[in-house]
C-alpha positions in Angstrom: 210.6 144.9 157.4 212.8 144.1 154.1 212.5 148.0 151.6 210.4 147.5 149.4 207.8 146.1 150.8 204.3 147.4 152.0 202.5 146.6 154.9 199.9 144.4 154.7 196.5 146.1 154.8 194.1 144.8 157.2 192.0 143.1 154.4 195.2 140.5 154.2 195.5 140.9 157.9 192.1 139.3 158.2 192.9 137.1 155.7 195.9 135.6 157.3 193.8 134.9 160.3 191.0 133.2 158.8 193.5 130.7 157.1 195.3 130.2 160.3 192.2 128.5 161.8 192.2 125.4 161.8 189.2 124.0 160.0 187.4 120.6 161.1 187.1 117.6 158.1 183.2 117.1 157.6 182.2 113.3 159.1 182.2 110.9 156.2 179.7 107.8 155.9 180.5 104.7 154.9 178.3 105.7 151.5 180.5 108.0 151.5 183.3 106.0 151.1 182.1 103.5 149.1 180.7 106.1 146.3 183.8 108.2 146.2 185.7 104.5 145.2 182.7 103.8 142.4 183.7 105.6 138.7 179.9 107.0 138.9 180.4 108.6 142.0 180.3 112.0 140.3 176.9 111.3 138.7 173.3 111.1 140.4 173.1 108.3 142.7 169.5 107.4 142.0 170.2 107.7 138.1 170.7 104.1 136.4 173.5 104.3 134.4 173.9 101.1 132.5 177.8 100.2 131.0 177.9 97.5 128.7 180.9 94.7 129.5 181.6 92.8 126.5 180.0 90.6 123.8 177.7 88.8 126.2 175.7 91.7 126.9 176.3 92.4 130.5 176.3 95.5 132.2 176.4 97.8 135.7 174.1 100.4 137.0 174.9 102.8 139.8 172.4 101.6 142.6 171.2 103.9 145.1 173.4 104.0 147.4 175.4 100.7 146.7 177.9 101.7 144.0 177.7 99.6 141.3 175.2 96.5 140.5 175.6 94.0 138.5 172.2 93.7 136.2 170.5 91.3 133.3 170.8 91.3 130.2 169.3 94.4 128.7 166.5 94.2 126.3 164.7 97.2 123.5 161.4 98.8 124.9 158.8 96.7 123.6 156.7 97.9 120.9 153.3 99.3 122.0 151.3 98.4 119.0 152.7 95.0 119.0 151.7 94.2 122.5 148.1 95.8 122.2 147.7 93.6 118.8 149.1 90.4 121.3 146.5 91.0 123.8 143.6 91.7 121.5 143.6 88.0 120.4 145.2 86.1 123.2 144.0 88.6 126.7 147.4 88.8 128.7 150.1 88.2 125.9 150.6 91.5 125.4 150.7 92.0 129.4 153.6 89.1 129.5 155.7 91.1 126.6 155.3 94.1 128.2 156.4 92.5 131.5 153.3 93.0 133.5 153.4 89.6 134.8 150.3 90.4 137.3 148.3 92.0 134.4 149.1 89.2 132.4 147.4 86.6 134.7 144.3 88.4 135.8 143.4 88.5 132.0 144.1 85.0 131.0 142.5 83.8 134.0 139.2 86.3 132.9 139.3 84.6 129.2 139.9 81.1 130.3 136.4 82.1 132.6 134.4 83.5 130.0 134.9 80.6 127.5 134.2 78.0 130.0 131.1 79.9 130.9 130.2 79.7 126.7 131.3 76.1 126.4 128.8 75.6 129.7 125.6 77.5 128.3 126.2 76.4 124.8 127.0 72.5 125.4 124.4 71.5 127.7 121.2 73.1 126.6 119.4 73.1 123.1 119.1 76.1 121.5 116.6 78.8 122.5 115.9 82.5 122.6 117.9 82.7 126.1 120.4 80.5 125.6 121.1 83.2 121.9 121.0 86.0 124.0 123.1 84.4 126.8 125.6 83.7 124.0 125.6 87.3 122.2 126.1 88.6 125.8 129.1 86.8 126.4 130.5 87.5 122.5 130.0 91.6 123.5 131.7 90.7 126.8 135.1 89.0 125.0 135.2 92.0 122.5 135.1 94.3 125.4 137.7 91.9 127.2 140.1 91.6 124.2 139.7 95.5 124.1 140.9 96.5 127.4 143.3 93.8 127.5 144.5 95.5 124.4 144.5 99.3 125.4 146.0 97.4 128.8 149.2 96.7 126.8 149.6 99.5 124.7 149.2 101.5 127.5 151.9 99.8 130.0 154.5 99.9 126.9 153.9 103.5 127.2 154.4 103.7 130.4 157.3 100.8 130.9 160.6 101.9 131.7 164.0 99.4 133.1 163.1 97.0 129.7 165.2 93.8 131.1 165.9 90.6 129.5 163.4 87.8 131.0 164.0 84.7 132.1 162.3 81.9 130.0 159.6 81.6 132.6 158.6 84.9 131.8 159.2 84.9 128.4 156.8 86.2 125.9 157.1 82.8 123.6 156.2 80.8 126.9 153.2 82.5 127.7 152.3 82.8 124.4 152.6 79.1 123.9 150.6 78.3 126.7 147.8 80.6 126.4 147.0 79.5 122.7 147.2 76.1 123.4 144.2 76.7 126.1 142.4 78.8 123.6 142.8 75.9 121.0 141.8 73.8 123.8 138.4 75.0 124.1 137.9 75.0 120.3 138.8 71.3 119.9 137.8 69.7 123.1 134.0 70.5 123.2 131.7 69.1 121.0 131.0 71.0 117.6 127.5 73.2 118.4 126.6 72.4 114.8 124.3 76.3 114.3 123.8 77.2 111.3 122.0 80.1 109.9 119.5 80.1 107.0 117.4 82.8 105.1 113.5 81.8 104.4 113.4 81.9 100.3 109.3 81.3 99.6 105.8 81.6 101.4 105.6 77.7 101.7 105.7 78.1 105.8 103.8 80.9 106.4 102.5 82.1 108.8 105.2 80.5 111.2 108.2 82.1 108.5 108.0 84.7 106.2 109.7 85.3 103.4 112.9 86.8 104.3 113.4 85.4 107.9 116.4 84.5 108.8 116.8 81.6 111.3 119.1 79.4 113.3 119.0 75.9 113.1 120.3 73.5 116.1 122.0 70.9 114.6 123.3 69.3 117.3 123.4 65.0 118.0 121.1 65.9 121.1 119.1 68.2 118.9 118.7 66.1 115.7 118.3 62.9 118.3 115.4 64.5 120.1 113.2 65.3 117.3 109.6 65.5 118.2 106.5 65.5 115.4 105.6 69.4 115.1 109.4 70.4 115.2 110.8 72.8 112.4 113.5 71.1 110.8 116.0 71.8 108.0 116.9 69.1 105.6 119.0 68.1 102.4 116.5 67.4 99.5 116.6 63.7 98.7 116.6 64.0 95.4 119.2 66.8 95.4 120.9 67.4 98.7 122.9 70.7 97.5 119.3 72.0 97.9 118.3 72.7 101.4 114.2 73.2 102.4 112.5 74.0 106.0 109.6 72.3 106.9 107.4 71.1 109.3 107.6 67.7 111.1 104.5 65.7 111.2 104.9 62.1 111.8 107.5 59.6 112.9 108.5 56.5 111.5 106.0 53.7 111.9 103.8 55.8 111.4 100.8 55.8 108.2 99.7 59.7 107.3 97.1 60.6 104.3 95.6 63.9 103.7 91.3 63.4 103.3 89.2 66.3 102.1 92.3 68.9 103.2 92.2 67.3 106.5 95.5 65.7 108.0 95.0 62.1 109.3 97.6 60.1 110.7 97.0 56.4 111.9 93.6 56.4 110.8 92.4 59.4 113.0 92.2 62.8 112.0 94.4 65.6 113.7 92.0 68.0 115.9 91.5 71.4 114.0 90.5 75.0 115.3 89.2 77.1 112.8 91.2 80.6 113.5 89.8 83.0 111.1 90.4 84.7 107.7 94.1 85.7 107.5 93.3 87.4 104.1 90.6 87.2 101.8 90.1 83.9 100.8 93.0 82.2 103.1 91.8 81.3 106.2 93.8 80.6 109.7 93.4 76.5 111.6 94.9 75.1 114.8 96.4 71.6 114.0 96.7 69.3 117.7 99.6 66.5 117.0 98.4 63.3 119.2 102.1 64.4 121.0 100.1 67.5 122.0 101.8 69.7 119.6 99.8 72.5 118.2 100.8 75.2 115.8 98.9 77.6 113.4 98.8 76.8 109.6 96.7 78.5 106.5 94.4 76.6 104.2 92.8 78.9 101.5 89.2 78.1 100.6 89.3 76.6 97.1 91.4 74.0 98.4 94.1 72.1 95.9 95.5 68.8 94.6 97.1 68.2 98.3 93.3 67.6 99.8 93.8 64.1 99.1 96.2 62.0 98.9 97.0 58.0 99.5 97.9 56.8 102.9 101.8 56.5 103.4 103.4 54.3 106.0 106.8 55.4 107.1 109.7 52.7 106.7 112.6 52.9 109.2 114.6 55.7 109.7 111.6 57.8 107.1 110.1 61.2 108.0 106.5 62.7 106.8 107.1 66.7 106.5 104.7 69.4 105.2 104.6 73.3 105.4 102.5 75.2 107.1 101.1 77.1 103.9 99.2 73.7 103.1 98.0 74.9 99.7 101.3 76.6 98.9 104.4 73.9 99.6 105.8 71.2 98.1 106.7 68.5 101.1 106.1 65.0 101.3 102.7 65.1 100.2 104.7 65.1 96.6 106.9 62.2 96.1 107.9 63.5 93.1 109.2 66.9 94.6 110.0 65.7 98.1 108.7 62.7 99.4 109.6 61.1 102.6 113.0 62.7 104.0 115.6 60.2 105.4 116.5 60.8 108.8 120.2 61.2 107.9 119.5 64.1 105.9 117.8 66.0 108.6 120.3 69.5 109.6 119.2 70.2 112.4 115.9 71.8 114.4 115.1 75.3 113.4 115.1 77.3 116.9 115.0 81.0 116.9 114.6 83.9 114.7 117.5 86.5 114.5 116.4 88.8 111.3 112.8 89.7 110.5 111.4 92.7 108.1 109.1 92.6 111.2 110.7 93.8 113.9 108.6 92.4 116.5 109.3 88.6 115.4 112.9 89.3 115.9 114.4 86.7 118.5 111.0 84.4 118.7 110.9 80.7 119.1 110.0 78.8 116.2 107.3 76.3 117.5 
């Protein structure tokens, strides 16, 4: 041993023998292989890592497993508000921008159902208290569909993660293209419903309207072309038709009406008459029978008026005899001068249900 130096302690000793040993290489996959050639192989394989590559907007991730993956163009999360406000008024754009493509069609295809189903219940009936009340069901039912469409989106933009560039296909502007060109569809394609709501402004048809009512009117072709003596019906006032009035129908053209001793005669024969009761002091309640059948309640007071008798009329083409149901109390065709006989053209439409009453209970009633 050269001078100078010491022995080495056992501590190197065992040292020296460890490193002596010779040491197996750990087995290596082919993952292994591959990832140790990828420049991400010292980062998480699961992690996506994208690199942009130039001005066209390219770029790799590290797949799992693969090394690296060529991907689509990459696009900005989508804005959360944005896509809730999207699906609000068109249910399932907001699903398409937020790239939930099944979303997306399970609530268009819901919308598209829903306004078929109005078009359907509105179209082919005339109005009436179930059709309304099918109709307000199915408004409450496209708020609450627009609604969760909406919280749909907001919530999946939220939630969204890997925002890539779509394909025009999937494209937001496609969609959004075709879905408001169905939803214009149904607007413009079915016949105009023609409601219209009016407010009761006098006591003339009492006790069938009260002041304050507030009433639709069916106005309609089928409506307007169906119109039966003892129907409700709005009309322009021919001598002013900015001014609207409510009435009852009472005969058809053709046909000759006079008014003898405050009793309604029309061709010659006098309209069957039920004596009802008082309905106040000094106004009393009758039945009036149309020869259709028709039968509805008006008020007569007993000191009678200037309408208990007037000249027989005969109805020209196309000419309709109206009066209100307060006989005493309304100005109608029984007064040329006020209203006289209403053209047909200038008929609204059929008055049909009641929506607003101060009496709660006449809310929703047929107006017969």
């Amino acid at each position: 041993m050269p001078a100078g130096t010491s022995p080495p302690g056992p501590s190197c000793q065992g040292e020296a023998d460890l490193g002596s040993q010779p040491q197996a290489p750990a087995p290596r996959t082919r993952h292994d292989r591959i990832a140790s050639r990828s420049p991400l192989a010292d980062r998480p394989r699961r992690e996506t890592q994208p690199i942009p590559l130039g001005p066209r907007g390219l770029s790799f991730k590290a797949g799992p497993g693969h090394g690296i993956v060529l991907m689509r163009p990459l696009n900005p999360a989508p804005n959360a508000a944005w896509a809730a406000v999207l699906s609000f008024f068109v249910p399932g754009l907001g699903q398409v921008y937020a790239q939930r493509y099944r979303a997306a069609l399970g609530f268009a295809l819901a919308s598209i159902a829903n306004a078929t189903a109005f078009v359907a219940v509105t179209g082919a009936t005339l109005l009436s208290p179930a059709v309304l009340a099918a109709t307000l069901g199915m408004v409450l039912f496209t708020i609450a569909l627009n609604g969760a469409a909406a919280l749909h989106a907001w919530h999946a933009v939220r939630h969204g993660h890997d925002w890539v560039r779509p394909g025009w296909r999937r494209s937001t502007w496609t969609w959004g293209v075709v879905l408001v060109a169905i939803s214009l569809g149904f607007e413009i394609l079915p016949e105009d419903l023609g409601w219209s709501a009016f407010t009761v402004p006098s006591s003339s048809m009492l006790p069938t309207l009260q002041v304050g009512d507030r009433f639709i009117a069916d106005g309609s072709e089928a409506a307007r072309a169906a119109l039966q003596p003892g129907d409700v019906i709005v009309f322009r006032l021919p001598r002013d038709p900015s001014v609207d009035y409510v009435k009852r129908l009472v005969a058809l053209p053709g046909q000759t009406v006079q008014m003898q001793h405050g009793r309604l005669m029309i061709d010659g024969r006098e309209v069957p008459q039920e004596d009802l009761g008082a309905a106040a002091p000094g106004t009393y309640r009758r039945r009036l029978t149309l020869p259709d059948g028709h039968s509805y309640v008006v008020l007569k007071t007993e000191a009678g008026s200037v309408l208990d008798d007037t000249p027989a009329t005969t109805l020209g083409p196309d000419e309709l005899f109206v009066m209100g149901d307060n006989l005493d109390d309304s100005l109608d065709s029984r007064v040329p001068s006020a209203v006289g006989l209403v053209p047909r053209e200038l008929v609204i439409g059929r008055a049909a249900v009641i929506f607003w009453s101060r009496d709660a209970g006449r809310i929703g009633q047929a107006i017969r």
